[in-house]
C-alpha positions as CSV (number, residue, x, y, z in Angstrom):
1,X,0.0,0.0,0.0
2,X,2.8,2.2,0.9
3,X,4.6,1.4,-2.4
4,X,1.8,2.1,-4.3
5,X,1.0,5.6,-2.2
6,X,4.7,6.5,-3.4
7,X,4.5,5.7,-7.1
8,X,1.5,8.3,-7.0
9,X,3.4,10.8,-5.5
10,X,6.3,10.8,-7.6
11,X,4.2,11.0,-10.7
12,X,2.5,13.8,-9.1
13,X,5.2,16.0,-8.4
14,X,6.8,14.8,-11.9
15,X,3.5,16.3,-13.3
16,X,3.8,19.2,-11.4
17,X,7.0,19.9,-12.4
18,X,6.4,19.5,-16.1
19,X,3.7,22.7,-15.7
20,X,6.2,24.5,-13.6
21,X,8.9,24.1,-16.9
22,X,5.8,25.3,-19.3
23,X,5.0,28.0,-17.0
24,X,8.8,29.3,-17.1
25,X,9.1,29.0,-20.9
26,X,6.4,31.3,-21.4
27,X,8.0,34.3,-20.2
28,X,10.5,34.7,-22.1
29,X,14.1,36.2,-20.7
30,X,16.0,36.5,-24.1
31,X,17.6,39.1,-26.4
32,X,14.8,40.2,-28.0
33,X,16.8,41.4,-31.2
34,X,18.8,38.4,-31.6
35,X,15.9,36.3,-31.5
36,X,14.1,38.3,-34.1
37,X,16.9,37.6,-36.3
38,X,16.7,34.0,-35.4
39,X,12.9,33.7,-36.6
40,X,13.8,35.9,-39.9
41,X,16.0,33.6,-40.8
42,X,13.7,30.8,-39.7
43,X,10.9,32.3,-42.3
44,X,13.2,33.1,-45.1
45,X,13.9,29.3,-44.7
46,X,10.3,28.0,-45.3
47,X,10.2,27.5,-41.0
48,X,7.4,29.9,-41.1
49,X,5.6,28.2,-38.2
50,X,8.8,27.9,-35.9
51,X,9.4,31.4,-36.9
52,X,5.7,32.7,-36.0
53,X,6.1,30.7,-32.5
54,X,9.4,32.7,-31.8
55,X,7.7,36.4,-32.5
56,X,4.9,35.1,-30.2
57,X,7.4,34.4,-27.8
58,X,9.3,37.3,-27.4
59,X,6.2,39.4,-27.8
60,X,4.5,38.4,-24.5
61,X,7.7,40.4,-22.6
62,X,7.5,43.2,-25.7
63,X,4.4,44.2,-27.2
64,X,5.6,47.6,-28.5
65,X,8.1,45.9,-30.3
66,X,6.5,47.2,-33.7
67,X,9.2,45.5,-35.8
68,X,8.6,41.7,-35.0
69,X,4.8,42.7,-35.1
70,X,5.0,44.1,-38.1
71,X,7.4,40.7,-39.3
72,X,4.8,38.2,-37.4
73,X,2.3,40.2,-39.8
74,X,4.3,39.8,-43.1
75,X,4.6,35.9,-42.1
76,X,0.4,35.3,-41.7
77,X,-0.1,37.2,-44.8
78,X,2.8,34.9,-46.9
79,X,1.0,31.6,-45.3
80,X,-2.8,33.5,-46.4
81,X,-3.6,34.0,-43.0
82,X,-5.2,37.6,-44.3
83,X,-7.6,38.3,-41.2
84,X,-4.8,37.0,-38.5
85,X,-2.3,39.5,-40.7
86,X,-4.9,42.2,-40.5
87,X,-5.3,42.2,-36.6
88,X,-1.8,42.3,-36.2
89,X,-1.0,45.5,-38.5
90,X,-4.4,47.3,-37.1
91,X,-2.7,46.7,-33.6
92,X,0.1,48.4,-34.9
93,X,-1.8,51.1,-36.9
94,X,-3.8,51.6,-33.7
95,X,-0.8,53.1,-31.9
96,X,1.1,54.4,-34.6
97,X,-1.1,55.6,-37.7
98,X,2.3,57.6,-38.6
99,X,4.3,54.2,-39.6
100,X,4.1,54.3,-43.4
101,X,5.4,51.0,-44.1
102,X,2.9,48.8,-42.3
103,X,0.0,51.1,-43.9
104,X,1.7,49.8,-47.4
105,X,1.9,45.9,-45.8
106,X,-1.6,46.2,-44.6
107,X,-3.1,47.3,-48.5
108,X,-1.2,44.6,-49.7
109,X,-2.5,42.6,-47.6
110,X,-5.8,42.8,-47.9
111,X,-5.2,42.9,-51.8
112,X,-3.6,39.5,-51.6
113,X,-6.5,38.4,-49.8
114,X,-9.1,39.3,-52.3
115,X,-10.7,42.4,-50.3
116,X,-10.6,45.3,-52.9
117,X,-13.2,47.3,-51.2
118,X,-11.2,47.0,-47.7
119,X,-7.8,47.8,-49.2
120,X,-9.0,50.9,-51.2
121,X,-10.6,52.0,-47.8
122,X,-7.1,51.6,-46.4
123,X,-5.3,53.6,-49.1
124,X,-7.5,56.4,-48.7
125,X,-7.1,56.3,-44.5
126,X,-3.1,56.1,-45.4
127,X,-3.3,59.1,-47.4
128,X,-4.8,60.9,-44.8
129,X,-1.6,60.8,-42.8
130,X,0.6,61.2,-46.5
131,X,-1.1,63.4,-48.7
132,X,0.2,62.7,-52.2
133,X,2.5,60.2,-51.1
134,X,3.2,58.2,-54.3
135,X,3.9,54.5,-52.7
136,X,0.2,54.5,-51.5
137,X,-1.2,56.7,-54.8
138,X,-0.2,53.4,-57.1
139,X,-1.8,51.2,-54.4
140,X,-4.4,53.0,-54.2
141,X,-5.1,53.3,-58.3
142,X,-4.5,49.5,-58.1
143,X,-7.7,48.9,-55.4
144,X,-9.3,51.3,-57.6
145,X,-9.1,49.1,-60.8
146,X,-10.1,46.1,-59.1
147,X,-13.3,47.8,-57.6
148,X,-13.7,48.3,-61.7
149,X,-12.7,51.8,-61.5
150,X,-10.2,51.9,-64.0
151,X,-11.3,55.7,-64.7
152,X,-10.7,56.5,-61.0
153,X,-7.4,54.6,-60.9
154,X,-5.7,56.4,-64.0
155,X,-6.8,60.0,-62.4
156,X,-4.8,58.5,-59.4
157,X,-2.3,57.4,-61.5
158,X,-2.1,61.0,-63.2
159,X,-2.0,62.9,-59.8
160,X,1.6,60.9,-59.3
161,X,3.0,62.0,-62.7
162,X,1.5,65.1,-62.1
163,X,4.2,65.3,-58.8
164,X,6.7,63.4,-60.6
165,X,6.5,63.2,-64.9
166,X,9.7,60.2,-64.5
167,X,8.4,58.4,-62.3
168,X,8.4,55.1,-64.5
169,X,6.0,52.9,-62.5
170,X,3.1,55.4,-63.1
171,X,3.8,55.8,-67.0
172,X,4.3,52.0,-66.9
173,X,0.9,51.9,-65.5
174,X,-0.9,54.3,-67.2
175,X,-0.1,52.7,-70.4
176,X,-1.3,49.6,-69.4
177,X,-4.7,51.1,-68.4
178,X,-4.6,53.1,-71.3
179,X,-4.5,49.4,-72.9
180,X,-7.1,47.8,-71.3
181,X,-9.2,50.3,-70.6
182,X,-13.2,50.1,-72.0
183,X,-15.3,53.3,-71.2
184,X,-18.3,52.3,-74.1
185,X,-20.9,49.6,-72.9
186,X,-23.8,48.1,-75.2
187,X,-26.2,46.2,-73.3
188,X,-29.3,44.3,-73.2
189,X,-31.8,42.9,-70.2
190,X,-34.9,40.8,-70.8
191,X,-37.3,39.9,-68.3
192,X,-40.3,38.3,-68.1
193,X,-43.3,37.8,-65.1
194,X,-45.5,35.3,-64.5
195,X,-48.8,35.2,-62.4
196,X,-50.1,32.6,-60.2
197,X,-53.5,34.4,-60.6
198,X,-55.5,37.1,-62.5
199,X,-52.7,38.3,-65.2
200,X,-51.0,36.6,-68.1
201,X,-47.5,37.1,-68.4
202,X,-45.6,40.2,-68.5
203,X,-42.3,41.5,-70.3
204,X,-39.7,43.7,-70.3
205,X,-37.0,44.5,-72.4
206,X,-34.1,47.1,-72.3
207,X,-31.5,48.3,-74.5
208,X,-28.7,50.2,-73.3
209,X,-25.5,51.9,-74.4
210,X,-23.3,53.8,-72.1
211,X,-19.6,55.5,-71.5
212,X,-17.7,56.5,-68.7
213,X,-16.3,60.3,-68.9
214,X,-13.9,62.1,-66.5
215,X,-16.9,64.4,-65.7
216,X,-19.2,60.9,-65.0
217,X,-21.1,58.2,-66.3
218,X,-23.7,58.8,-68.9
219,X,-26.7,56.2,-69.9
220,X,-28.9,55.7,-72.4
221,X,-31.9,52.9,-72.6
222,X,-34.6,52.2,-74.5
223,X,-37.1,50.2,-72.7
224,X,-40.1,47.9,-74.0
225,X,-43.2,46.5,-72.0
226,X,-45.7,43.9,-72.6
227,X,-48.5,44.2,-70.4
228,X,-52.0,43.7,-70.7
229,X,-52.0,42.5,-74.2
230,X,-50.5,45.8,-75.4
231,X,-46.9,47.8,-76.6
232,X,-45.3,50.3,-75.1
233,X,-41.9,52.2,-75.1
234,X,-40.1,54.8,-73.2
235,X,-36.4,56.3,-73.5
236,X,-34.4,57.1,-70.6
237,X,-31.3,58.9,-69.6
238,X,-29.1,58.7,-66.1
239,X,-26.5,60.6,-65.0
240,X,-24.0,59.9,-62.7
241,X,-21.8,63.3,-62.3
242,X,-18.8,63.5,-60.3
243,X,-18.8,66.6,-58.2
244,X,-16.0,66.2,-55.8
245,X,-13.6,63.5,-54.2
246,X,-16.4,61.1,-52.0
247,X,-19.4,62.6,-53.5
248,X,-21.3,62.1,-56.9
249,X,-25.4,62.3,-57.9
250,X,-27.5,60.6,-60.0
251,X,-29.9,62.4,-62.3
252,X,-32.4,60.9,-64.4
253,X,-35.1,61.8,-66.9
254,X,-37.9,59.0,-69.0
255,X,-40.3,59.8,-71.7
256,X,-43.2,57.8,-73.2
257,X,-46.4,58.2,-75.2
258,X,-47.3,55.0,-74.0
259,X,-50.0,54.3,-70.6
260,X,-47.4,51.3,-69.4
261,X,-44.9,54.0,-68.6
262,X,-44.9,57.5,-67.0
263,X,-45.8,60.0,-69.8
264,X,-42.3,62.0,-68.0
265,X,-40.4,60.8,-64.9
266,X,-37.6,62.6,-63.6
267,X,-35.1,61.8,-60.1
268,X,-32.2,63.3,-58.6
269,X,-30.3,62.2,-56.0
270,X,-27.1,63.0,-54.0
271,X,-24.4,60.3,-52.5
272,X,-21.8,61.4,-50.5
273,X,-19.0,58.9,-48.7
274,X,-18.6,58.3,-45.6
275,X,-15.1,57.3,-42.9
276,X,-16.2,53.5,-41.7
277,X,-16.4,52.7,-45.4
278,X,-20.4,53.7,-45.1
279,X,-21.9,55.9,-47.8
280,X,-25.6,57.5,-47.5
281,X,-28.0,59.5,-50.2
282,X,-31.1,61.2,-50.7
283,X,-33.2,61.9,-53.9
284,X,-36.3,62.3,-55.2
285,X,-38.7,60.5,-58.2
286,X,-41.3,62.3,-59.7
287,X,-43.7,60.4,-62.2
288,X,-46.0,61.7,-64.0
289,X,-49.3,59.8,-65.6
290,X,-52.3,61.8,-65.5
291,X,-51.8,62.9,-62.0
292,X,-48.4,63.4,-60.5
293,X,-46.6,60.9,-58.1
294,X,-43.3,62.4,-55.8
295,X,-41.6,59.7,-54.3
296,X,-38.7,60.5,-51.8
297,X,-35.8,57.9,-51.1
298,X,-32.0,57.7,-49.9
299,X,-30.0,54.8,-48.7
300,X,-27.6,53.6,-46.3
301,X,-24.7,51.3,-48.0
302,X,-21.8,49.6,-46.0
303,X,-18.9,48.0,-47.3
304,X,-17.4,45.4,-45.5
305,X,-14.4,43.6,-46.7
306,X,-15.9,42.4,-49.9
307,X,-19.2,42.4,-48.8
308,X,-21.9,45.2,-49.2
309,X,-25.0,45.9,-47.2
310,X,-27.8,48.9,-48.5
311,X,-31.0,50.1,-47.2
312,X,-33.0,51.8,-49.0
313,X,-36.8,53.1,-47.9
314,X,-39.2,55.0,-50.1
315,X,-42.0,57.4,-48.9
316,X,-44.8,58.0,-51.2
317,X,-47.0,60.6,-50.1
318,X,-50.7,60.8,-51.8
319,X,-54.5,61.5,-50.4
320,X,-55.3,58.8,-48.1
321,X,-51.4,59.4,-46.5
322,X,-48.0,58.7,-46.8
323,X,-47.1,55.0,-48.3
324,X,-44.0,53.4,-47.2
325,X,-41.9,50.4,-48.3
326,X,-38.1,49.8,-47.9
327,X,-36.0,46.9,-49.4
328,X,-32.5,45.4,-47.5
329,X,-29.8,44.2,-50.2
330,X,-26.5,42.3,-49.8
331,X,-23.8,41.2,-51.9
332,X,-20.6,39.4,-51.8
333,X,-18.1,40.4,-54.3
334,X,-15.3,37.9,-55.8
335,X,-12.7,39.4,-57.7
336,X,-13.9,43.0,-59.0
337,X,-17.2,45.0,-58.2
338,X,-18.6,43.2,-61.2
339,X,-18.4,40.1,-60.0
340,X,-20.8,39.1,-57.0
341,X,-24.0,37.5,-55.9
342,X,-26.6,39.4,-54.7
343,X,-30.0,38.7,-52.1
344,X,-32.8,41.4,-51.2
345,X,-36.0,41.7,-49.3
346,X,-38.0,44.1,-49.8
347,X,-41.4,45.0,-47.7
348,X,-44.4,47.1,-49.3
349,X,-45.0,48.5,-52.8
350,X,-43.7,51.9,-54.5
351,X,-44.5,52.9,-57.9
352,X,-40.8,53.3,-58.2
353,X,-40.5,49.6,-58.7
354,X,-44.1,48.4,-58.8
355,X,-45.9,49.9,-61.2
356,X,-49.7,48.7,-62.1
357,X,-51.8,50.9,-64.2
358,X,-54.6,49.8,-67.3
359,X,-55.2,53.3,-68.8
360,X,-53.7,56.8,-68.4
361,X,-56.4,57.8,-66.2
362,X,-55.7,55.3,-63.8
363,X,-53.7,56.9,-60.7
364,X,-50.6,54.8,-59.3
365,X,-50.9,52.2,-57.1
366,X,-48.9,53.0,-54.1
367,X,-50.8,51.6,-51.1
368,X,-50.7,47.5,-51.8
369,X,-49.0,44.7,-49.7
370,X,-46.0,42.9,-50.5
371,X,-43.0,41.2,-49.7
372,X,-40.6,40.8,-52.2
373,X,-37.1,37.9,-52.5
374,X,-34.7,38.6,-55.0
375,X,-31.5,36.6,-55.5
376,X,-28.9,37.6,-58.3
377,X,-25.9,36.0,-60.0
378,X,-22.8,38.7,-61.9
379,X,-19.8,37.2,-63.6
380,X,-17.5,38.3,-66.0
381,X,-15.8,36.8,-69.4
382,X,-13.0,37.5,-71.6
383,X,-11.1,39.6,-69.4
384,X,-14.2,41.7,-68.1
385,X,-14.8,42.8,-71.7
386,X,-18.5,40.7,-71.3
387,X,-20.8,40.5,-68.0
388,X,-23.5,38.1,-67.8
389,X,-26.0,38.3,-65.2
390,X,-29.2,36.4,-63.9
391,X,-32.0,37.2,-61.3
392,X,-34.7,35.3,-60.0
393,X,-37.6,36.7,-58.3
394,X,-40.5,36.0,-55.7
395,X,-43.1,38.1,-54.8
396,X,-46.3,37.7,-52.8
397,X,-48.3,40.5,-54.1
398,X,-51.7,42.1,-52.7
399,X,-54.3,42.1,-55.9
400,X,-55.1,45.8,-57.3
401,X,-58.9,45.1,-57.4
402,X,-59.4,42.9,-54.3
403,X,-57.5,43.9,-51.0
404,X,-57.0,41.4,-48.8
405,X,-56.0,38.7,-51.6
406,X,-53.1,38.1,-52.9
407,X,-51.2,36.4,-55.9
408,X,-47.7,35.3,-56.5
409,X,-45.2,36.7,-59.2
410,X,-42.4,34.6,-59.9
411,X,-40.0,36.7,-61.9
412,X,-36.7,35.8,-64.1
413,X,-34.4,38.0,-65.6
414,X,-31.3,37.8,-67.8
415,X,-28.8,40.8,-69.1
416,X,-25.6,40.9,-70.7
417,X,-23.4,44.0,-71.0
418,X,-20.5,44.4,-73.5
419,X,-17.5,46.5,-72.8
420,X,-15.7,48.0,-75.9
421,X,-13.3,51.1,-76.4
């Protein structure tokens, strides 16, 4: 019994002294600065996880030490470890928004790791702190391009040659987004809804052809409905004028002889960016049938990494009060801002987007039920010259003539846009 009472004891205390050794080699006692060139070495030699465990190491005596955090950074973002890279060059950001270098390892990082939208947020923080600093210029024309804002990026791009006419990077640059670049788009949507009650089918179909200008985009559509057994057209222009660095409008005017569109509509709205990557606007739509209709919107958008949330509500006021509805999108980009999937809900109908008339003296609807799920698919070909894009639809819609009831709208909808020079 005795012997058996010892044997316990001895592995006990064995035990004990095992977590007392652990305990000890966490704190470490070393030269910090020998040690970091120990675990450079270690990286540069494909030991990246050795290396990674020796940073650790000597950071829990020296958290300051920006250097090896910085390093320890560099090493997550080699092994595609973006997020673990990005909470180690914030921590260092945090304290030190003056340190130039880790602003330039931190955009590449999150380039490397696919999030445009995050590292052109990024650039334009770092620039901030170096106003017209060329380094984070080309890094920040290069987010810009891959947002597909190949206009943005050479005026970036020109503001660095602007400084500096030599500088052989930016002409190298320029000339290869003077190659590439496509401001003329021809395109085409078709769409089509079908009823589970009261209505036969329903189409649309558009015709576009835009370019993008220094000043802004400009785009014109032609657009043709089937509804109700009869043809009608309407031509429509939208504006998308740059005013000044973070903010831009939209302006917009329709015509049409026909009763399936507005006889004149007409919008304007105002966008302006936000810090946080947030961006909000406000506008107006006025459509005119027999009666006028004002409608009054503006929307919330987040980016997130390569994600984007919106919310946009719309106020409708008429005789019997003010109609509301409002509609939640998200997307999730892949590699440029033409490339994504997208989901939204919407709640309530505005003649904005739901428009249901049978002759011109009919007034718009504005007051009817609905909930609305939309999902959407964007890709790209051919070096972004094509993009393809699909929608599906569901909507459970309160019927016109007989509140209270409702029908179903199932709704598809193809488009392909063509980018040429």
């Amino acid at each position: 019994m005795k012997i058996k009472t010892t044997i316990k004891l001895s592995f006990l205390l064995v035990f004990l002294s095992v977590l007392q050794i652990n305990g000890q080699e966490t704190i470490y006692n070393g030269n910090p600065d020998t040690s970091f060139e120990t675990a450079r070495k270690l990286a540069f030699n494909q030991q990246r996880k050795q290396a990674q465990d020796t940073l650790l190491h000597i950071l829990t005596k020296y958290p300051n030490y920006t250097d090896i955090r910085s390093f320890l950074a560099t090493t997550y973002s080699w092994d595609g470890d973006y997020k673990k890279a990005r909470k180690e060059f914030a921590s260092i950001l945090d304290k030190d928004p003056k340190n130039k270098e880790t602003w330039i390892a931190a955009i590449k990082n999150e380039s490397w790791g696919e999030f445009k939208f995050k590292a052109l947020e990024m650039a334009n923080e770092s620039l901030k702190h170096f106003p017209n600093d060329p380094e984070l210029l080309y890094l920040k024309a290069s987010a810009q391009e891959s947002t597909n804002n190949p206009l943005e990026a050479l005026s970036t791009i020109e503001s660095i040659l602007d400084k500096n006419p030599e500088d052989q990077k930016a002409l190298d640059y320029k000339s290869s987004l003077n190659q590439t670049l496509r401001v003329n788009t021809v395109g085409i949507r078709s769409a089509v809804d079908v009823y589970s009650d009261v209505f036969d089918p329903m189409q649309f179909h558009s015709l576009k052809l835009s370019r993008i200008t220094k000043y802004g985009s400009i785009i014109a559509k032609l657009n043709l409905s089937r509804r109700f057994n009869e043809n009608g057209s309407q031509f429509e222009v939208d504006l998308y004028p740059r005013i000044a660095n973070g903010l831009y409008a939209y302006l917009n005017l329709g015509l049409s002889k026909s009763f399936l569109f507005p006889d004149v509509r007409y919008g304007a709205e105002l966008y302006k960016s936000l810090p946080h990557s947030l961006e909000v606007s406000l506008g107006f739509r006025t459509l005119k049938y027999s009666t006028t209709t004002n409608i009054y919107t503006g929307a919330i958008g987040w980016y997130t990494g390569n994600s984007y949330w919106s919310l946009r509500p719309y106020f409708t006021p008429g005789e019997a009060g003010t109609s509301s509805s409002a509609a939640l999108n998200y997307r999730k980009y892949r590699s440029n801002a033409e490339n994504y999937i997208s989901f939204t809900y919407s709640m309530g109908t505005s003649p904005e987007i739901n428009q249901f008339q049978f002759n011109d003296s009919d007034s718009p609807i504005i007051n009817l039920q609905s909930q609305r799920f939309n999902v959407g698919y964007y890709f790209t070909t051919n070096k972004n010259k094509n993009t393809w894009g699909a929608q599906f639809d569901l909507a459970h819609q309160e019927i016109i003539f007989d509140p209270g009831n409702y029908f179903w709208i199932y709704s598809v909808s193809l488009s392909w846009d063509l980018k040429f020079k």
